[in-house]
C-alpha positions as CSV (number, residue, x, y, z in Angstrom):
1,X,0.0,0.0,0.0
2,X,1.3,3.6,-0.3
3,X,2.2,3.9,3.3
4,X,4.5,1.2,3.3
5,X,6.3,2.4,0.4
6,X,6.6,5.8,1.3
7,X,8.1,4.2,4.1
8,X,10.5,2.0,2.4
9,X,11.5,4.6,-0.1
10,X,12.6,7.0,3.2
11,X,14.0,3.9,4.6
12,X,16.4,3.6,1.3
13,X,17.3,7.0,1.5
14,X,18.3,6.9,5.0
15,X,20.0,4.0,5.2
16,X,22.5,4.5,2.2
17,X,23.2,7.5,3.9
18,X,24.2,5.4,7.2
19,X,27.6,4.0,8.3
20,X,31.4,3.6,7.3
21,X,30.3,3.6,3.3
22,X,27.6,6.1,3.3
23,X,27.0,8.5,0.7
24,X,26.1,12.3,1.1
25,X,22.3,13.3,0.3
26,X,22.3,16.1,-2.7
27,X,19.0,18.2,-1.9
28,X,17.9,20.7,-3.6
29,X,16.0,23.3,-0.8
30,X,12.3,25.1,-1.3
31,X,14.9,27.7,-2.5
32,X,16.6,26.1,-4.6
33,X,20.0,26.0,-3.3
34,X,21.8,22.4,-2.8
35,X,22.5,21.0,0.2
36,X,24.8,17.7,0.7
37,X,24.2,15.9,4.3
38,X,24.4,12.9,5.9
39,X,22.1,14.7,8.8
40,X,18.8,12.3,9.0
41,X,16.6,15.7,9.9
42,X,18.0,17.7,6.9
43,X,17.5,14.8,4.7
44,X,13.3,14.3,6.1
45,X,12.6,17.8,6.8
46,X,13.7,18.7,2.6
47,X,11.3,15.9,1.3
48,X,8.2,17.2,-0.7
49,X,5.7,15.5,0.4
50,X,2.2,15.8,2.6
51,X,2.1,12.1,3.7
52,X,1.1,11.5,7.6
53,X,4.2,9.4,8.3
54,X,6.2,12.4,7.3
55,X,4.9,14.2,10.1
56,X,5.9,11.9,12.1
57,X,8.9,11.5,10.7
58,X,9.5,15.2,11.1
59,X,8.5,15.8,14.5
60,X,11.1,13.1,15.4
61,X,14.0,13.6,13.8
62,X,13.4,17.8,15.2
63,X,13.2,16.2,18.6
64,X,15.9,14.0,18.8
65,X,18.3,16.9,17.0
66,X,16.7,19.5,19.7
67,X,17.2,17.2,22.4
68,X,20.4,15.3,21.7
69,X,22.4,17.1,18.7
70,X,22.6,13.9,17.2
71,X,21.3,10.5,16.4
72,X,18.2,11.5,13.9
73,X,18.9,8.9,11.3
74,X,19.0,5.9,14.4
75,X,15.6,7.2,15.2
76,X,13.9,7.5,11.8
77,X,15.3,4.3,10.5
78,X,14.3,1.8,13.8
79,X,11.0,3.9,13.8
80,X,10.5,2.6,9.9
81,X,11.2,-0.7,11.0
82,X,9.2,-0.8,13.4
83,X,6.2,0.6,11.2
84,X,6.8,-1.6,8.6
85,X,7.0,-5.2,11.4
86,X,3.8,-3.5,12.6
87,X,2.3,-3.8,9.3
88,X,2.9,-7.4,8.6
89,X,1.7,-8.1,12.1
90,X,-1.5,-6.2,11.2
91,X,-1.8,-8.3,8.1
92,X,-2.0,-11.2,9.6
93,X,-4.6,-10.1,11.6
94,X,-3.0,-9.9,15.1
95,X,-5.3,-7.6,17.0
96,X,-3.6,-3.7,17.5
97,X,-4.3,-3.7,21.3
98,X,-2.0,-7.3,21.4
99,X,0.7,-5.1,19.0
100,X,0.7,-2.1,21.2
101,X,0.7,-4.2,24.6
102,X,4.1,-5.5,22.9
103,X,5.6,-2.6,21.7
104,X,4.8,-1.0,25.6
105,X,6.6,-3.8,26.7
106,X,9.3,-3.3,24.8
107,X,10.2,-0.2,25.9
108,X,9.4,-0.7,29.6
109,X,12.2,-3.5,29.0
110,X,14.6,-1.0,27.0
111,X,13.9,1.8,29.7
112,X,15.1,-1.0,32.5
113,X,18.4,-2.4,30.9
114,X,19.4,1.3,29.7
115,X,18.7,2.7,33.6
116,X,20.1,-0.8,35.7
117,X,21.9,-3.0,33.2
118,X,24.3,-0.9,31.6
């Protein structure tokens, strides 16, 4: 469906420009001058687009920057991944109270071994 490939088509983006061999992202601004980045919020917040995920998308990648300086890419790409597993559990019809009970307990879990366990 479109979500998941406007999702998998940010996904690409971001991850090519991730790790030891990434490439720089040549966008071209809403004033047309070019920008090159690696920068995960620069790369979302120049995308043309009025989907809902990018919203989303957004409003992360300015909170994590805000917050942290750092890290936007890490966020937006496990946040695609875990859309997109969210969507193939929703396929095959597992209830969306059982998904987000999970995903709660997920990061209960993550909050505990970040706080006690490392």
């Amino acid at each position: 469906d479109n979500n998941s490939k406007w999702i998998a088509n940010v996904t690409k983006i971001l991850k090519t420009s991730f790790g030891p061999k990434s490439t720089l992202k040549m966008i071209v601004d809403k004033n047309g001058n070019l920008i090159l980045s690696h920068n995960g919020n620069s790369i979302i917040r120049e995308i043309n687009s009025d989907h809902p995920f990018l919203k989303i998308f957004l409003e992360l990648s300015i909170n994590q920057e805000d917050e942290y300086g750092d890290g936007t890419k890490e966020v937006l790409l496990l946040t695609s991944e875990i859309i997109t597993n969210c969507q193939v559990l929703l396929k095959k019809k597992i209830p969306t109270w059982k998904i987000i009970n999970c995903l709660n307990e997920l990061f209960n879990n993550s909050i505990y071994l970040l706080n006690y366990e490392l």
